[in-house]
N, C-alpha and C positions, 0 to 999 in steps of 0.2 A: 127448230133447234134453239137450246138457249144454251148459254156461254155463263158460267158460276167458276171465276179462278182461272185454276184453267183447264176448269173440265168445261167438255162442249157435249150436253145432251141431248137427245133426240128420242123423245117417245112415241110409239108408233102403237094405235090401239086399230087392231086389225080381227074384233071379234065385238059380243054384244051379250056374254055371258054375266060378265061383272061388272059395272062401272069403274075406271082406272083413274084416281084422283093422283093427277102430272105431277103437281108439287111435291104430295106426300112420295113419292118416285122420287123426286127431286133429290128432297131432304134425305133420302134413305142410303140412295148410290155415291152422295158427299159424304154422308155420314160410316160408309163402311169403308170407300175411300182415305177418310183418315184416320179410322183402326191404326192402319201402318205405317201413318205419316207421309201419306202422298207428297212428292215433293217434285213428282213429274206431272208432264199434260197429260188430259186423260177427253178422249173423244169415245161416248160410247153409244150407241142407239140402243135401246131397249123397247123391245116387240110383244105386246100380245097379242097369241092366235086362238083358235080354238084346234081340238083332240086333232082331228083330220092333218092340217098342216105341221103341228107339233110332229104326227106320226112319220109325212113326208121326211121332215127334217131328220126325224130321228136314225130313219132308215139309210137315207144319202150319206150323210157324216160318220155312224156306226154301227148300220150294216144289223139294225135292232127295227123289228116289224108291227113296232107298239108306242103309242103317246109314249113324254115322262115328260117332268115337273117344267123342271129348266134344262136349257143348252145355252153353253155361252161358249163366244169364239173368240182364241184371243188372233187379231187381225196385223197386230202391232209388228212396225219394220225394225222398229228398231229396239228390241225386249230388255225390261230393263230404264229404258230412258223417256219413255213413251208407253201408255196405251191405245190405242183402236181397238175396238172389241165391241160383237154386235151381242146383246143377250134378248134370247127369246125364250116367252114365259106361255104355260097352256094356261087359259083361265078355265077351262072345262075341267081338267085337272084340279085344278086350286076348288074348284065348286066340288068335285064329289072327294075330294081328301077331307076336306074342310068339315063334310059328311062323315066321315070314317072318325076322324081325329078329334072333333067338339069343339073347333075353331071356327071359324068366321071366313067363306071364300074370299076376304078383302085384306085378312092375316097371312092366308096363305099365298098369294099373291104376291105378297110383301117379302115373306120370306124367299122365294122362289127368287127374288130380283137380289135382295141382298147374299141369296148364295151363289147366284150367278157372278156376283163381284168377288167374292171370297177366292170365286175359281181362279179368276183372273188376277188375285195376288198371289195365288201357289198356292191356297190350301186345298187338300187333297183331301177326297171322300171314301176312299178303295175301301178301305177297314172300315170297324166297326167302332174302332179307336177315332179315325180322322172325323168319322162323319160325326159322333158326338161332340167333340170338339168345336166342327165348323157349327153345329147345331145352336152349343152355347153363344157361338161368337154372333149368332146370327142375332138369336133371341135377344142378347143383352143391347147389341143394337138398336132393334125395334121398341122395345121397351124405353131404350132413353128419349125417343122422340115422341111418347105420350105423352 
């Protein structure tokens, strides 16, 4: 776990699909963190697994019989003033979208973390509206840390 402000991260690479470079993790979850001017503590762990346990998780929490990208949970006692929030990312995922889409499974990986924080300041995916949205927010994120 490293300690940046007053975020306290924790990266957990629990898979052998992609290589997961900590820092750029690092720089990414600070970096969307203050989009909205964090101005609270933020403790988060961030997970990668592979297809299988993404599927577990996906099924326990929503009741859904299939991998997806990311899950994030916000953990937090006290919402608002604080985050706790664990985010777990598929890299087996990020490797065949990656495929699909003409990206990089080390892009989409990235994305996946950075919308996993998006979740966790409110923005919402449901529509076709939110999710381009968080899409932009995500993108112009990544892009600045080139």
């Amino acid at each position: 776990m490293s300690r940046v402000g007053n975020l306290k991260l924790e990266i957990i690479n629990s898979q052998k699909k992609i290589p997961v470079v900590a820092i750029r993790i690092k720089k990414l979850v600070l970096k969307a963190l203050s989009e909205v001017c964090l101005k609270r503590s933020a403790e988060i762990t961030v997970c990668f697994v592979d297809d299988k346990r993404m599927k577990e998780l996906n099924y326990k929490f929503h009741h859904r019989n299939s991998p997806t990208d990311v899950l994030a949970f916000d953990l937090s006692l006290r919402p608002g003033k604080e985050i706790i929030a664990d985010i777990v990312v598929s890299a087996e995922t990020a490797k065949s979208n990656a495929k699909e889409f003409g990206t990089t499974p080390g892009y989409e990986l990235e994305l996946y973390v950075v919308h996993g924080v998006l979740h966790l300041l409110g923005y919402k995916d449901a529509t076709v509206r939110q999710r381009e949205q968080m899409q932009v927010v995500a993108e112009r994120i990544i892009a600045s840390l080139k």
